[in-house]
C-alpha positions as CSV (number, residue, x, y, z in Angstrom):
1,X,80.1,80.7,93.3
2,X,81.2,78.4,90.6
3,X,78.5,79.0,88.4
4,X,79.2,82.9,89.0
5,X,83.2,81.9,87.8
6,X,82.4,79.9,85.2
7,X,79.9,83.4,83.4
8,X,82.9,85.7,84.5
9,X,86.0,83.3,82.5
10,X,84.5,81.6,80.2
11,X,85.4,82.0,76.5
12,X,86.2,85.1,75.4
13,X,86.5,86.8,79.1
14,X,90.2,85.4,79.4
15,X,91.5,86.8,76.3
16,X,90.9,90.3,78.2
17,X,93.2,89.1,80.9
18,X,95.6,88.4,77.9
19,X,95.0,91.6,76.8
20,X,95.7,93.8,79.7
21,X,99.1,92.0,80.5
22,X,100.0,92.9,76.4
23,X,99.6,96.0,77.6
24,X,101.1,96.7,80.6
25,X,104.4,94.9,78.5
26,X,103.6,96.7,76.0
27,X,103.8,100.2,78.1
28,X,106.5,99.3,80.4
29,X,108.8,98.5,77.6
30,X,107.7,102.2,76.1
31,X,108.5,104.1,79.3
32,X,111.8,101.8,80.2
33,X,113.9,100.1,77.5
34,X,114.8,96.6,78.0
35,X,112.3,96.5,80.8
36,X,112.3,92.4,81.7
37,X,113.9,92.8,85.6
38,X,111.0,90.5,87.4
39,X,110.9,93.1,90.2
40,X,110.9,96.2,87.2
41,X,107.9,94.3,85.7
42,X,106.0,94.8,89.2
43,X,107.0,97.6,90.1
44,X,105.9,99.5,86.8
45,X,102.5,97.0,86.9
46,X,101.6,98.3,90.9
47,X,102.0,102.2,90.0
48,X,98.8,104.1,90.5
49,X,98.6,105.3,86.4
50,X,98.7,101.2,85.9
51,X,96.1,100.1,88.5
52,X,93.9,103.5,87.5
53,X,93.8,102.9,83.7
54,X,94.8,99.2,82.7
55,X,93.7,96.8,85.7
56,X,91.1,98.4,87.4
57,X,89.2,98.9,83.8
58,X,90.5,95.0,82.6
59,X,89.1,93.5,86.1
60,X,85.9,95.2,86.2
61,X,85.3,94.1,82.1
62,X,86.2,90.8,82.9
63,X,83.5,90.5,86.3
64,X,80.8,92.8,84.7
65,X,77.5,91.7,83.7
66,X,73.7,91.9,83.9
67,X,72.7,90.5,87.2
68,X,69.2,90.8,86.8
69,X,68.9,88.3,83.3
70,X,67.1,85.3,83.5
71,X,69.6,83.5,83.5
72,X,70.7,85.0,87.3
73,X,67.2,84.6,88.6
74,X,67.4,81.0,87.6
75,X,70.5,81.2,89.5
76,X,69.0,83.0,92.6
77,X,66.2,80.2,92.6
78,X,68.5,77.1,92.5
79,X,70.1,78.6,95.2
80,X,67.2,78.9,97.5
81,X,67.4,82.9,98.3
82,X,68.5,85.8,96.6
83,X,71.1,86.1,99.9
84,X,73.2,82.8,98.3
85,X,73.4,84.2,95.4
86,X,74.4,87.6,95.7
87,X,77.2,86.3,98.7
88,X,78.3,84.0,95.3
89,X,78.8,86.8,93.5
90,X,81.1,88.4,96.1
91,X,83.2,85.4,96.7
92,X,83.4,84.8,92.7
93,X,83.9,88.5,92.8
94,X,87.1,87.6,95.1
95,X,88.6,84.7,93.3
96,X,88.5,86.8,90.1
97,X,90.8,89.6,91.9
98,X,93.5,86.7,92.8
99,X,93.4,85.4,89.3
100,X,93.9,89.2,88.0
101,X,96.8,89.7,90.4
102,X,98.4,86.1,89.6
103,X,98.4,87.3,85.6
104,X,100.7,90.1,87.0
105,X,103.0,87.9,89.2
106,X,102.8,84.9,85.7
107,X,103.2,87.9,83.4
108,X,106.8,89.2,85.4
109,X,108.5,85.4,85.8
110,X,107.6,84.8,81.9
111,X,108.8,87.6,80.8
112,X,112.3,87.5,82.8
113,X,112.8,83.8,81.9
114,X,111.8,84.1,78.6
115,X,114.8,86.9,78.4
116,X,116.9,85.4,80.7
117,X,117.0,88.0,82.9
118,X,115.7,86.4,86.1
119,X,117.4,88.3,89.3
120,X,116.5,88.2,93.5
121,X,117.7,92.1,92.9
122,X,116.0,95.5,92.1
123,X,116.1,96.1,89.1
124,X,117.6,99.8,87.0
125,X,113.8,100.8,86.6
126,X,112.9,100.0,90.3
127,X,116.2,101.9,91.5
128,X,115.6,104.7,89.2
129,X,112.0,104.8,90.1
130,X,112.3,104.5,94.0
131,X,115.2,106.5,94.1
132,X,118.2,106.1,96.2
133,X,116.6,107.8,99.3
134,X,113.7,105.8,99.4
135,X,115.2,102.7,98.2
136,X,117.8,102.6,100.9
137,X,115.0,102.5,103.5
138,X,113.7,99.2,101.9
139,X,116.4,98.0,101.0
140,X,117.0,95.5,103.9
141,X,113.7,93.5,102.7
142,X,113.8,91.6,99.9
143,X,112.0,92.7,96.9
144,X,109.7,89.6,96.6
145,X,108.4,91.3,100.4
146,X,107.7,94.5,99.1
147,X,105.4,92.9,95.7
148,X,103.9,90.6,98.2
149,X,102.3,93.9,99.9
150,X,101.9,95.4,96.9
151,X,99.8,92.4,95.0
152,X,97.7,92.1,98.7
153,X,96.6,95.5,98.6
154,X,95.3,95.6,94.7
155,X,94.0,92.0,95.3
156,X,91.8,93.2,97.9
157,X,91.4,96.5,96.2
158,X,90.3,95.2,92.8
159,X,88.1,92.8,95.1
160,X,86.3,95.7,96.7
161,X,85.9,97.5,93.7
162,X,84.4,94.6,91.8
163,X,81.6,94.3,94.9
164,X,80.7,98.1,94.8
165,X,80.2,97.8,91.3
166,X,77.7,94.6,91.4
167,X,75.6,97.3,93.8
168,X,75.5,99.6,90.6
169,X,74.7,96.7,88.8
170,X,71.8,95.9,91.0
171,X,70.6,99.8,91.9
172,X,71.0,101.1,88.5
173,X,70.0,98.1,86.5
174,X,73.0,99.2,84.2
175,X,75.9,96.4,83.7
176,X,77.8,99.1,81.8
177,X,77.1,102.3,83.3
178,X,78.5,100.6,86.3
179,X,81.7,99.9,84.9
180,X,82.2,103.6,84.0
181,X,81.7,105.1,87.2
182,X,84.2,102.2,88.5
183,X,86.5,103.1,86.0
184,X,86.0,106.9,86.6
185,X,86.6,106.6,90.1
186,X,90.7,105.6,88.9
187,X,90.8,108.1,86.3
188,X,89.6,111.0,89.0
189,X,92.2,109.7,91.4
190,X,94.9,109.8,89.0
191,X,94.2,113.1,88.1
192,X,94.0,114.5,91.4
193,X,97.2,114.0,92.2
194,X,98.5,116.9,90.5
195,X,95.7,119.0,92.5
196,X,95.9,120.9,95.7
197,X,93.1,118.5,96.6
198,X,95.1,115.6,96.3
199,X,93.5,114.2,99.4
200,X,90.3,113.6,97.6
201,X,92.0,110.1,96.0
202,X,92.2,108.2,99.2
203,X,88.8,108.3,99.7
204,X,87.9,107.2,95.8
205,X,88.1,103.3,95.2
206,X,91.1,103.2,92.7
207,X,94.8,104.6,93.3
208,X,94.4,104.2,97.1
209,X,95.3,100.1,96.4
210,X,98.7,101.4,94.7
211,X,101.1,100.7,97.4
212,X,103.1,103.0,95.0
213,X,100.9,106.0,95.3
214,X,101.4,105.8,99.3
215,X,104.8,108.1,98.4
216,X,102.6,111.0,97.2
217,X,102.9,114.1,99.9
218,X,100.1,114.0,102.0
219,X,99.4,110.3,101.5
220,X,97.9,108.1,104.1
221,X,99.3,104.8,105.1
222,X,98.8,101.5,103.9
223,X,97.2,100.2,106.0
224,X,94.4,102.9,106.0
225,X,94.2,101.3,102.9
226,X,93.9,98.1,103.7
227,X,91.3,99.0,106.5
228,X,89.3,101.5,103.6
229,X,88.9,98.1,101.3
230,X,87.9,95.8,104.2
231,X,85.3,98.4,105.0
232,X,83.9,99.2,101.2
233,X,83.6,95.0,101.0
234,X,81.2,94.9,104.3
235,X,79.9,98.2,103.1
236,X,79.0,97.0,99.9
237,X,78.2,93.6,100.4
238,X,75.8,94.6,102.9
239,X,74.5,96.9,100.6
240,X,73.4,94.1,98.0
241,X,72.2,92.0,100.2
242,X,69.7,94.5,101.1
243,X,68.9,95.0,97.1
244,X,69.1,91.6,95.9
245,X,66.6,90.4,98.4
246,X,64.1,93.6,97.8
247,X,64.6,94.5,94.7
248,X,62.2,92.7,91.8
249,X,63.5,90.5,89.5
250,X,62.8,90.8,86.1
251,X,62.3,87.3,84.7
252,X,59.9,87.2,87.7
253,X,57.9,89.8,86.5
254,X,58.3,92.2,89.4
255,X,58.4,89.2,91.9
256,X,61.3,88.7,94.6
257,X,63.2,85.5,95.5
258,X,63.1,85.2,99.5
């Protein structure tokens, strides 16, 4: 697993991390003025159009890579079975989603200490955003309670995401035609919100892990969620286990590491 972090951060890799949270600064400021309210910050960084377009694509960039290279079967080897290695990959795979969710979390304090602007209260873009209806019936929890949920789902959304697209990696031998179709799969949920088949996003890997898109009409709960991403991570690490272990190797000229 630490060999697998070190090829997914090093050099270059974090400046992407860098670059998303410009971003979703960037946007937030463009959609709300003034927007530096710690609990604004997340609340506008959790939204399903953020998750879909800006952190699902930044994550996936960041993890993505050829796993059939030499320099993975060299891995594989060391390792003893192709088994190890592929269940390194899904733990680095993990780790990498709390790191992208902690550049969320650092992104909101910095910003609202930097501008002096640090408050335990919602915020005018949360209030407007919520509404008063809504925000009354969560208003008796703190709003550090309702990010907590919110960063657990997309932690564990972004994780399972980031394990169903190592499969592509492996099945389609294609690092990059991986990350489009994991990118697609927030883009289609996005857009099917305005569609009378709306229900078609909770079964995509993407908007679901919004806790924010859980106020659409017709959504599911949470917790479905919760229980959708637990399932696509057994799923899917089950899955390349199965292909990492049958699959042949490249380096190894058709050969497979038992």
């Amino acid at each position: 697993m630490a060999v697998s972090l070190r090829g997914r951060w090093g050099g270059w890799r974090w400046a992407i991390l860098v670059a998303g949270l410009v971003l979703i600064e960037i946007f937030s400021e463009s959609v709300f003025s003034h927007l530096t309210n710690p609990w604004d910050i997340m609340v506008f960084s959790m939204k399903d159009h953020t998750i879909a377009i800006i952190l699902i694509p930044m994550y996936l960039l960041i993890i993505n890579g050829e796993l059939r290279s030499e320099w993975e079967a060299m891995i594989a080897l060391r390792s003893g079975q192709a088994r190890t290695w592929w269940l390194g990959h899904v733990a680095a795979d993990a780790v990498s989603a709390v790191l992208v969710a902690c550049g969320v979390i650092v992104l909101a304090v910095v910003v609202s200490v930097a501008t002096h602007n640090w408050t335990w209260s919602w915020g005018p873009y949360s209030r407007a955003d919520f509404g008063a209806r809504l925000l009354s019936s969560v208003s008796h929890k703190e709003a550090w309670f309702w990010c907590l949920r919110a960063v657990g789902l997309l932690t564990l959304g972004l994780w399972s995401i980031g394990v169903l697209m190592h499969v592509f990696v492996l099945w389609w031998r294609s690092p990059w035609l991986a990350w489009v179709s994991g990118i697609a799969s927030g883009v289609m949920g996005v857009t099917f919100e305005a569609l009378p088949f709306r229900f078609l996003i909770w079964w995509l890997p993407g908007v679901q892990f919004s806790l924010d898109a859980h106020r659409l009409p017709g959504a599911v709960t949470p917790l479905w969620s919760l229980s959708y991403a637990v399932a696509l991570v057994a799923v899917a690490t089950a899955a390349g286990l199965f292909l990492a272990d049958s699959s042949p190797w490249d380096a190894l000229h058709g050969g497979t590491i038992g």
